[in-house]
ZAMARGU-4260 file (C-alpha; in steps of 0.2 Angstrom, whole numbers, plus 5000, padded with zeros to 4 digits):
<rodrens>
0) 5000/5000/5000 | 5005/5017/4997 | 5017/5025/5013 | 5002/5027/5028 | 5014/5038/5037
5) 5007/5044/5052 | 5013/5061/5047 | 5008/5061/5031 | 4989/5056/5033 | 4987/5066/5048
10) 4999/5081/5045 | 4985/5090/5036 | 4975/5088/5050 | 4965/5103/5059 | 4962/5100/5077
15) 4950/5108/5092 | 4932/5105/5093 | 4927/5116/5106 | 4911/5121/5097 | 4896/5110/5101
20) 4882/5118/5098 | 4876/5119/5078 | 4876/5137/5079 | 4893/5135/5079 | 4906/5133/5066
25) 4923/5120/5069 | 4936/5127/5073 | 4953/5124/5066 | 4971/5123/5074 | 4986/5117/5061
30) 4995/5103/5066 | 5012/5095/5060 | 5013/5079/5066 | 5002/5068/5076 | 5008/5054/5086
35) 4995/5037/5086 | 4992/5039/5106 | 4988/5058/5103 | 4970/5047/5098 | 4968/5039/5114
40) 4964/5057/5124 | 4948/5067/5121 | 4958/5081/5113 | 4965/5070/5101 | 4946/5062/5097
45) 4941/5079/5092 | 4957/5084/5081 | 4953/5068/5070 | 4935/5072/5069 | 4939/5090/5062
50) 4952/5084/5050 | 4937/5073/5042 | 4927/5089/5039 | 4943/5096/5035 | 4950/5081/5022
55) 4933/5086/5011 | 4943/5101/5003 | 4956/5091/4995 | 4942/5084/4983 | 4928/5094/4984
60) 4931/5111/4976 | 4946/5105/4968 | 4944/5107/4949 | 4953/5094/4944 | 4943/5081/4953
65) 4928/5091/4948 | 4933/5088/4930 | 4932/5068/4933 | 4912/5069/4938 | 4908/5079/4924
70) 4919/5080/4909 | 4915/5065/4896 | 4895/5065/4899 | 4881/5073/4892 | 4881/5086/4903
75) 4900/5093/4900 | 4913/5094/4886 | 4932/5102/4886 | 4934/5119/4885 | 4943/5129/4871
80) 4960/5131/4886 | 4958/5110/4891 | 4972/5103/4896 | 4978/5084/4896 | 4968/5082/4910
85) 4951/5088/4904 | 4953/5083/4884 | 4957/5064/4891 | 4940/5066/4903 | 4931/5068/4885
90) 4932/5051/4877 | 4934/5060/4862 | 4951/5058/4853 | 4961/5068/4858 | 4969/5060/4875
95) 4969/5044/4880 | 4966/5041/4898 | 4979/5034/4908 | 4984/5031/4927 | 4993/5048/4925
100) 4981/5060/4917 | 4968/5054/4927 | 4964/5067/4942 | 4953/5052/4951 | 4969/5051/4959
105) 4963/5069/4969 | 4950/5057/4978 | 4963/5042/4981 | 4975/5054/4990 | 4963/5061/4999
110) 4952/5047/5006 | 4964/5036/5012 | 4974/5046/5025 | 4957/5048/5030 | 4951/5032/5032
115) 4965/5029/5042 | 4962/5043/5055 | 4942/5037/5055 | 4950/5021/5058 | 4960/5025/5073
120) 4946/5038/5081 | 4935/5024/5080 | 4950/5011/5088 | 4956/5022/5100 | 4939/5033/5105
125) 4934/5016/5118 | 4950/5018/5127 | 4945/5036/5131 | 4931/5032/5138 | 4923/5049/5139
130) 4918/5050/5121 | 4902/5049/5115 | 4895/5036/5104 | 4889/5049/5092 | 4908/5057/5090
135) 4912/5039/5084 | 4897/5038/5071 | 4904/5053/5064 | 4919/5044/5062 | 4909/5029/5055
140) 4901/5040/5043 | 4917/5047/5036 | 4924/5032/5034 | 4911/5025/5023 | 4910/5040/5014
145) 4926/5039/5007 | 4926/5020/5004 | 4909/5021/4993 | 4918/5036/4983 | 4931/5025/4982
150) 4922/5010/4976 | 4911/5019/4964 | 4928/5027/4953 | 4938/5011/4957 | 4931/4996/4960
155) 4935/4986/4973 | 4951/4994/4985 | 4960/4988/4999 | 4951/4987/5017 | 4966/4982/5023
160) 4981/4997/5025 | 4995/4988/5030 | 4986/4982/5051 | 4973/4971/5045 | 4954/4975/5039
165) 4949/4989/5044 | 4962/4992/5056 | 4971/5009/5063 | 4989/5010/5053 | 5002/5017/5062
170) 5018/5010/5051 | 5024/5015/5033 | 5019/4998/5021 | 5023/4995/5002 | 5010/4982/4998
175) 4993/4983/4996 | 4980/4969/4991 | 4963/4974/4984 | 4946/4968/4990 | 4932/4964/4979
180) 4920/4974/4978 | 4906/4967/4988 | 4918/4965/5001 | 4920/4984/5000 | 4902/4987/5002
185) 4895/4972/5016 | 4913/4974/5027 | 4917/4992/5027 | 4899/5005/5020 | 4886/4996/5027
190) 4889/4993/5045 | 4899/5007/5045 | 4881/5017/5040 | 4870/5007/5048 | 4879/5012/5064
195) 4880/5029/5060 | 4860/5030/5056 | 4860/5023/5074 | 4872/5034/5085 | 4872/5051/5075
200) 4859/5067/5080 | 4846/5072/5072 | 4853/5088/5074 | 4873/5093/5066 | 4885/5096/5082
205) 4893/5108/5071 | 4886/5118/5057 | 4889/5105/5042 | 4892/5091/5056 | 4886/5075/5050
210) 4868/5068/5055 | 4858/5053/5056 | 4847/5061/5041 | 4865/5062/5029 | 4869/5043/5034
215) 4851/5040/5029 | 4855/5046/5013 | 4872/5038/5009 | 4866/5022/5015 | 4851/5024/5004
220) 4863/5029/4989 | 4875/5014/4995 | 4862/5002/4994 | 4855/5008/4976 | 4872/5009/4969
225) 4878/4989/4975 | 4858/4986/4968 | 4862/4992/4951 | 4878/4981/4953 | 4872/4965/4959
230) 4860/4969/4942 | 4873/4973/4929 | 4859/4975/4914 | 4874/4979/4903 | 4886/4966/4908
235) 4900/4978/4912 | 4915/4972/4920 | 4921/4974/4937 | 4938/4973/4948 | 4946/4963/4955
240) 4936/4950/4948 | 4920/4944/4958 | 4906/4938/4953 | 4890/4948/4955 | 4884/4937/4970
245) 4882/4945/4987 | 4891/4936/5002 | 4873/4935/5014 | 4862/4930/4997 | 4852/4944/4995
250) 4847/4951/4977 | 4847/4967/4969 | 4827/4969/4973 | 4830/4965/4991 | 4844/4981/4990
255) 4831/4992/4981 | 4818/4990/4994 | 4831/4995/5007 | 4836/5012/4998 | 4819/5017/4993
260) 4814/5013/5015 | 4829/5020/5021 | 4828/5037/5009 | 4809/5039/5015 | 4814/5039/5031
265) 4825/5051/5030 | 4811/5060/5020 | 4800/5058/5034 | 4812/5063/5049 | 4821/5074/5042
270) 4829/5084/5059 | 4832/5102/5055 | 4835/5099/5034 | 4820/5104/5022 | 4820/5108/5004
275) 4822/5127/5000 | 4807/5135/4994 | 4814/5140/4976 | 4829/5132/4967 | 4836/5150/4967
280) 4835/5148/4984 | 4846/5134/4985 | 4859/5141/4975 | 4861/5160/4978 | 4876/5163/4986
285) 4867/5174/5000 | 4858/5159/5005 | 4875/5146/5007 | 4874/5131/5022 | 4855/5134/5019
290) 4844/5119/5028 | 4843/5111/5010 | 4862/5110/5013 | 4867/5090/5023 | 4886/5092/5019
295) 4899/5103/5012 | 4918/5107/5009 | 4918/5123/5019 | 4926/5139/5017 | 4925/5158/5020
300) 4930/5175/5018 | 4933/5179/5037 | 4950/5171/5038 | 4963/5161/5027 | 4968/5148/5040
305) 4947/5143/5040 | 4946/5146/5022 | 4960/5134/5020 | 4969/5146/5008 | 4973/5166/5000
310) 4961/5177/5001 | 4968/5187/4986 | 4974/5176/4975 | 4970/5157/4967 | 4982/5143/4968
315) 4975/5133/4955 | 4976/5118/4969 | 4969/5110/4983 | 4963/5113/4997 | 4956/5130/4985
320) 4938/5129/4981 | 4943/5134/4960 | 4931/5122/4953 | 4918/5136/4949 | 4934/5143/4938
325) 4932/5130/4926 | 4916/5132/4917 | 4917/5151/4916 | 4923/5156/4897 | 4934/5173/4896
330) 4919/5184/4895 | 4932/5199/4900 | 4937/5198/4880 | 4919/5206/4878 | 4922/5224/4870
335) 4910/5237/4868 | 4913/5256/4862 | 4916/5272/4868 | 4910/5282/4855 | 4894/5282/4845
340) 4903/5280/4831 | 4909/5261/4836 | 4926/5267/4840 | 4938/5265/4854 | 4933/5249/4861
345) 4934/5243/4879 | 4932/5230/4890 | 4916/5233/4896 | 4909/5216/4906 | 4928/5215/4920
350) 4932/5201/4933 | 4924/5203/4943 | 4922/5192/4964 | 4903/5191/4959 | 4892/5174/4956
355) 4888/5178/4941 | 4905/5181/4934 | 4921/5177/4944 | 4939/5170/4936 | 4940/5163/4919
360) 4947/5145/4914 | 4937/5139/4901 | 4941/5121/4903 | 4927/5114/4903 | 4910/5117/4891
365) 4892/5114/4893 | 4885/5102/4881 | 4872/5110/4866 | 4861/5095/4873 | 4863/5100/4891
370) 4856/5117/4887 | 4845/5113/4873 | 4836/5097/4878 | 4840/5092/4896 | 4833/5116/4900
375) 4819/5111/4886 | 4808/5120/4898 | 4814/5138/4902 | 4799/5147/4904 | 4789/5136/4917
380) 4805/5128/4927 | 4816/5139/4936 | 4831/5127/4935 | 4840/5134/4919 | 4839/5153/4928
385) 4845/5146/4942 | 4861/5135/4935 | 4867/5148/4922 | 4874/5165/4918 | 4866/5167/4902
390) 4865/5187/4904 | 4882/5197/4906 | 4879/5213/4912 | 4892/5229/4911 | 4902/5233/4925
395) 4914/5245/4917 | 4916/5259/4930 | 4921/5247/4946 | 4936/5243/4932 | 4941/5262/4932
400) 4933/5264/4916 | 4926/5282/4915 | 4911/5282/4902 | 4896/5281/4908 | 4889/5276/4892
405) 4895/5264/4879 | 4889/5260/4861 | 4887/5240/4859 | 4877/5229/4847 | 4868/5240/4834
410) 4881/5253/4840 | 4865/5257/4853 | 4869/5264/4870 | 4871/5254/4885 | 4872/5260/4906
415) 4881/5250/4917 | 4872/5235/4922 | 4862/5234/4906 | 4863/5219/4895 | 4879/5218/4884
420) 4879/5199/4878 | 4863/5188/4881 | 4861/5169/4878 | 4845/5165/4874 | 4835/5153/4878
425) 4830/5147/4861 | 4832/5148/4843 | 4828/5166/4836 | 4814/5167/4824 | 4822/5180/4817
430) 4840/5176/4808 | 4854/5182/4819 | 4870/5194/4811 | 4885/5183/4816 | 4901/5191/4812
435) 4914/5183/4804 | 4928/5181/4815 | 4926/5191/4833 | 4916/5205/4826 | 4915/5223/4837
440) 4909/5212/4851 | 4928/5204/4849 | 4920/5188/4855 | 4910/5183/4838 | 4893/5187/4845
445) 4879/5191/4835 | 4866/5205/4834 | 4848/5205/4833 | 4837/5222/4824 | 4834/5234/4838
450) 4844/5227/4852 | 4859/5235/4862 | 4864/5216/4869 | 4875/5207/4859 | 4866/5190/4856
455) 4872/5169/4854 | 4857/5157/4851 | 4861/5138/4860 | 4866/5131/4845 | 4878/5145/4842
460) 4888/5142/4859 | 4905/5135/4857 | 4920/5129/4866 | 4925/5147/4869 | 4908/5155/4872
465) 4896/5147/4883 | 4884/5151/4896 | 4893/5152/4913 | 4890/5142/4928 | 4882/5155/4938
470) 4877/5143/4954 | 4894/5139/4959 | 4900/5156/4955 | 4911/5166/4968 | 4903/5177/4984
475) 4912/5189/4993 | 4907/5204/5004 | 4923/5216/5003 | 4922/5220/4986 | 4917/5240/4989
480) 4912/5248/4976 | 4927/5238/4964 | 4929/5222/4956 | 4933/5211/4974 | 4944/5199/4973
485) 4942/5190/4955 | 4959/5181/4958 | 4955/5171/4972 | 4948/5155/4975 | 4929/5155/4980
490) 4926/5159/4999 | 4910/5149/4996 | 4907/5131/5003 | 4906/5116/4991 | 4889/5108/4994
495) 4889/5088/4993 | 4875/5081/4999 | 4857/5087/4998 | 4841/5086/5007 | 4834/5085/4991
500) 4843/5068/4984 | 4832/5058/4996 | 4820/5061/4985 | 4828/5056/4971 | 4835/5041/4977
505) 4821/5033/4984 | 4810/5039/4966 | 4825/5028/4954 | 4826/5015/4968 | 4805/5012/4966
510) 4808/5014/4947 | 4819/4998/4949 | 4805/4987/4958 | 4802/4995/4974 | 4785/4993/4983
515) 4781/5012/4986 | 4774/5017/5002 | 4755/5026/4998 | 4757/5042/4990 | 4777/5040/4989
520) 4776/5032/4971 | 4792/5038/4959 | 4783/5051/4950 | 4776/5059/4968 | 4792/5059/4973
525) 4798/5068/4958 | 4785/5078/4958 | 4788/5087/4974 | 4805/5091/4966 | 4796/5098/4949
530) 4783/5106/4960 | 4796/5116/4967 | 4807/5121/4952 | 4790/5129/4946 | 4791/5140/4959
535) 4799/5159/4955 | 4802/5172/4967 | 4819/5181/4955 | 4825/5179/4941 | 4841/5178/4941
540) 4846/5183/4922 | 4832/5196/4922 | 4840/5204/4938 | 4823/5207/4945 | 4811/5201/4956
545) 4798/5187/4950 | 4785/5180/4961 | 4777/5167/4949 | 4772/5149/4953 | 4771/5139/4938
550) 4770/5122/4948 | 4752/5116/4941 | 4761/5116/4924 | 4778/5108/4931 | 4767/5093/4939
555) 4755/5091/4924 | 4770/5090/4912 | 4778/5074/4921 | 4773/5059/4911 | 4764/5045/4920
560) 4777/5034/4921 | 4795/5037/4924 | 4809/5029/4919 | 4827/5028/4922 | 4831/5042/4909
565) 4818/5051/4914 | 4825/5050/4934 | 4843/5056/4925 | 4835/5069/4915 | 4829/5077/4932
570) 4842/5074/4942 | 4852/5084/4928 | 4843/5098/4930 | 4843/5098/4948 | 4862/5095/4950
575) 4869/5099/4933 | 4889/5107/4934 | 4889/5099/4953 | 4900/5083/4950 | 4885/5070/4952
580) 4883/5066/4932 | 4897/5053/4928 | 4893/5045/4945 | 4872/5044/4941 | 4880/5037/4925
585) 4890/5023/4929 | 4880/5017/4941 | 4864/5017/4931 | 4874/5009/4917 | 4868/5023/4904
590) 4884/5031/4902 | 4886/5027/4884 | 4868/5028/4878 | 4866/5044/4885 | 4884/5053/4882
595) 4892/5043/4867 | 4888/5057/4856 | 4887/5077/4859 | 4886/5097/4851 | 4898/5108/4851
600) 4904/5123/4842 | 4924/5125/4838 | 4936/5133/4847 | 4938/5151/4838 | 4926/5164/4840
605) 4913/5166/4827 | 4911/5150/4827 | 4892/5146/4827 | 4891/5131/4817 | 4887/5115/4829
610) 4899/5100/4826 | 4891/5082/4831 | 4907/5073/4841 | 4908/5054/4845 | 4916/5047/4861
615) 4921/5031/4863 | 4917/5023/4880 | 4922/5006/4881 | 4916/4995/4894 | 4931/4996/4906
620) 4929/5015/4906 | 4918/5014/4919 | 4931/5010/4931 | 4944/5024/4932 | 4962/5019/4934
625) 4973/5018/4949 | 4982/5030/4950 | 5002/5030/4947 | 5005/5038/4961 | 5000/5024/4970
630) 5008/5012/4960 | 5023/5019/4960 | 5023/5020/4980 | 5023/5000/4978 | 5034/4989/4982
635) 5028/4973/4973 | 5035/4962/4958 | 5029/4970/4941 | 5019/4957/4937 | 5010/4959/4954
640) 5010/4979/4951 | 5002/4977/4934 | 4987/4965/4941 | 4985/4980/4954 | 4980/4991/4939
645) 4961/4992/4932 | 4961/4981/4916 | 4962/4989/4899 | 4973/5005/4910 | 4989/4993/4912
</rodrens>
């Protein structure tokens, strides 16, 4: 196994729970070095807890990572500035994927130090004495967090880190046998969760603490995933090999059943968490750690040792939290003029710390589909408003720009704040002016008769000009009356779990054979979710206020029975951009139906003309490799190295 140094999987750790209550906040002391019977005191419990909390940073928020849930399915392509990293994601051609390009190796790094500290909490916590079964749970609960990521991207992976299943490691090791991948689940995720159902609070010790409600709902994911397993309806390969049977003989309906109950339950003792009362609820910035909100990456503006990194300035690494950075196209390149006559142009849309804008990357690209089909509906349902940026507005004078007027499309006067590039939602009936090349826009945007906004239709979005993601764009409160601080990472939490997935889970899971409880059949269940993404109280694009309830029309829309694409279809456009997409595709099997083939425009501005692209996803892609770091921390035969390795990666 890779080198379990005691200081290298706790030397990250952050340490002091003196906070109990859940108006309080954990609080975060650096350490360099722990020593295994620092565990065995009360102080010691704590630190390892925190670290768990803290450990979530170096894979959530992380772009790199980010790029691995999303890139490659229907919901996300690579941007015009992919690198390796992104352009292998894609399946495309133009990478191959290997144990070194492939950033799954963010959540290897990661998840293991961790699932040693769980384990020696949980070892070491009895010999305390003091401690409370719940502060174990939490423990419990992190532990199988990690090990369900990690069986999901990998396949089976080793329960054993060099002291036996399971067991605290305090000595560096070289070898490393996996386990199969129903071991992973019926050793390690499940009792791990079942216990933590059992011992946790209804309500979070800490803000963002974990509860008996989030281990409902990774045990509910838990047992759907190892359903869809034990199933395998497209005959897709797993490692190391096993065959689909599980060790106590019970099916994949049996496992169904158990999601769909345990999600209910969570649904109906839900402690403190509820569902928002508009999608633009759940995502404005203003509204972050809202009680839709079961688990999160934390960060914030009040301090760089809490936030985890600068205030002023991005590192382009972990533990930043830079994954907005990466769906936002270079909308700064955006020029309007200073005089009526279309002369002197200038930058008149600046980088600015705002959600709807924030630090350009352009590495990764929503899909034409994504915006075309999976946002058919932009008019009833509130979920496209509430995902993109499709409106980019001027900001000019907070750059030092003097005008207070500047002539855009049509060489029509604009304020700042007005429109100066719109997506639009659909395909204009009347033809839109494209430029050849950039155009006086400079970015290739078009113009329709009588409008002062530059324009782009969804099929005219490319690699380089897209829609942003506004919903995990940047929040600060120090910006003045200036641009903030554009530069830096986002001060915002990374949300992972969501009230609202319980829903979801236990829908697909009755979908799959489930008996439904009276009145919590699958499209019930979805339709609370629709019910409320008809539900308007801003719109977000518009920048004003819109009090409209369009839920009758959301509900009657819903077909009468649902499927497993139509389950995915929703859970795009309740999560799309958030890392669940390749997951809910590999699990579901539907990764190559639904992604094999995509839209996209080119990679130079102007560029209007859609391009149909073909991935190919073969059948061991649905396993990503190990990574080479861990292989080259090994100290096995080659032979025994290259049997380590997911087939088809060696």
């Amino acid at each position: 196994m890779k080198r379990f140094n005691i200081k290298f999987f706790i030397g990250a750790a952050v340490i002091s729970l003196s906070a109990v209550g859940c108006a309080d906040l954990l609080e975060e002391q650096p350490r360099s070095i722990y020593e295994p019977g620092f565990f065995q005191t009360e102080r010691g419990v704590s630190g390892g807890l925190t670290s768990m909390y803290a450990h979530l940073r170096y894979i959530y928020g992380d772009a790199y990572f980010y790029n691995t849930t999303l890139t490659g399915t229907d919901e996300v392509t690579y941007g015009r500035d992919a690198d390796e990293n992104f352009l292998a994601m894609d399946f495309s051609g133009r990478a191959a994927l290997n144990a070194t390009n492939s950033r799954a190796d963010r959540l290897w790094t990661a998840a293991f130090p961790n699932i040693n500290t769980a384990s020696g909490v949980i070892k070491n916590a009895t010999a305390v004495g003091t401690v409370a079964p719940a502060l174990v749970a939490e423990a419990r609960f992190f532990r199988a967090f990690d090990y369900f990521m990690l069986v999901q991207t990998f396949g089976g992976v080793p329960l054993d880190l060099g002291a036996g299943e399971l067991e605290f490691n305090t000595n560096p090791i070289r070898t490393s046998v996996r386990n199969t991948v129903p071991e992973v689940y019926t050793k390690a995720i499940f009792p791990d969760l079942l216990q933590a159902v059992n011992d946790l609070p209804a309500n979070p010790r800490v803000i963002g603490g974990a509860t008996k409600t989030l281990a409902r709902l990774y045990l509910a994911k838990a047992y759907l995933t190892y359903a869809w397993w034990l199933e395998n309806p497209n005959n897709i390969p797993t490692y190391p090999a096993a065959q689909r049977v599980d060790p106590d003989g019970r099916n994949a309906q049996y496992y169904y059943q158990q999601a769909y109950d345990i999600a209910i339950a969570g649904i109906e003792s839900p402690g403190p968490f509820r569902l928002q009362g508009t999608y633009y609820d759940v995502n404005v910035a203003t509204n972050d750690r809202n009680a839709e909100m079961m688990l999160f990456a934390d960060h914030t503006e009040s301090s760089e040792l809490y936030n985890g990194g600068s205030l002023t300035f991005g590192s382009g690494g972990a533990p930043d939290n830079f994954a907005g950075w990466m769906m936002t196209w270079n909308y700064t390149n955006i020029r309007s003029a200073t005089n009526a006559d279309g002369t002197v142009p200038v930058s008149s849309v600046q980088r600015e710390a705002v959600q709807p804008l924030g630090r350009p990357w352009t590495r990764m690209a929503p899909t034409i589909g994504a915006i075309e089909t999976t946002f058919a509906d932009k008019t009833n349902d509130s979920r496209y408003d509430g995902t993109f940026t499709t409106t980019y507005r001027g900001n000019w004078p907070k750059g030092g720009v003097a005008a207070q007027t500047l002539y855009n499309a049509n060489k029509l006067p604009v304020s700042p704040g007005a429109p100066i590039l719109t997506f639009l939602n659909a395909e204009s009936t009347t033809p839109i002016t494209y430029p050849t090349g950039g155009g006086t826009s400079n970015i290739g945007a078009g113009t329709l008769p009588g409008r002062a906004d530059y324009v782009i239709s969804p099929r005219g979005i490319s690699r380089i000009v897209y829609p942003g993601l506004w919903k995990l764009g940047p929040y600060r409160t120090d910006n003045g009356t200036g641009l903030g601080q554009p530069n830096a990472a986002s001060t915002r939490p990374f949300n992972i779990a969501k009230f609202s997935e319980l829903y979801f889970v236990a829908a697909e899971a009755a979908v799959k054979g489930a008996t439904p409880k009276t009145g919590q059949s699958a499209k019930e269940l979805i339709n609370v979710i629709r019910a409320r993404a008809g539900k308007w109280r801003f719109d977000n694009n518009g920048n004003t206020a819109k009090v409209q309830d369009n839920s009758a029309a959301m509900v009657a829309s819903t077909p009468n029975t649902i499927d497993i694409n139509y389950i995915l279809a929703e859970r795009s456009r309740e999560y799309y951009g958030e890392g669940y997409r390749w997951y809910d595709l590999v699990r579901t099997q539907k990764w190559n139906e639904l992604a094999s083939t995509y839209r996209i425009g080119g990679t130079n501005y102007g560029d209007h003309t859609p391009a149909t692209v073909t991935r190919t996803i073969q059948p061991f892609h649905y396993l990503r490799p190990i990574p080479q770091v861990q292989l080259d921390r090994m100290d096995v035969a080659a032979d025994v190295k290259a049997a380590y390795q997911n087939p088809g990666y060696q």
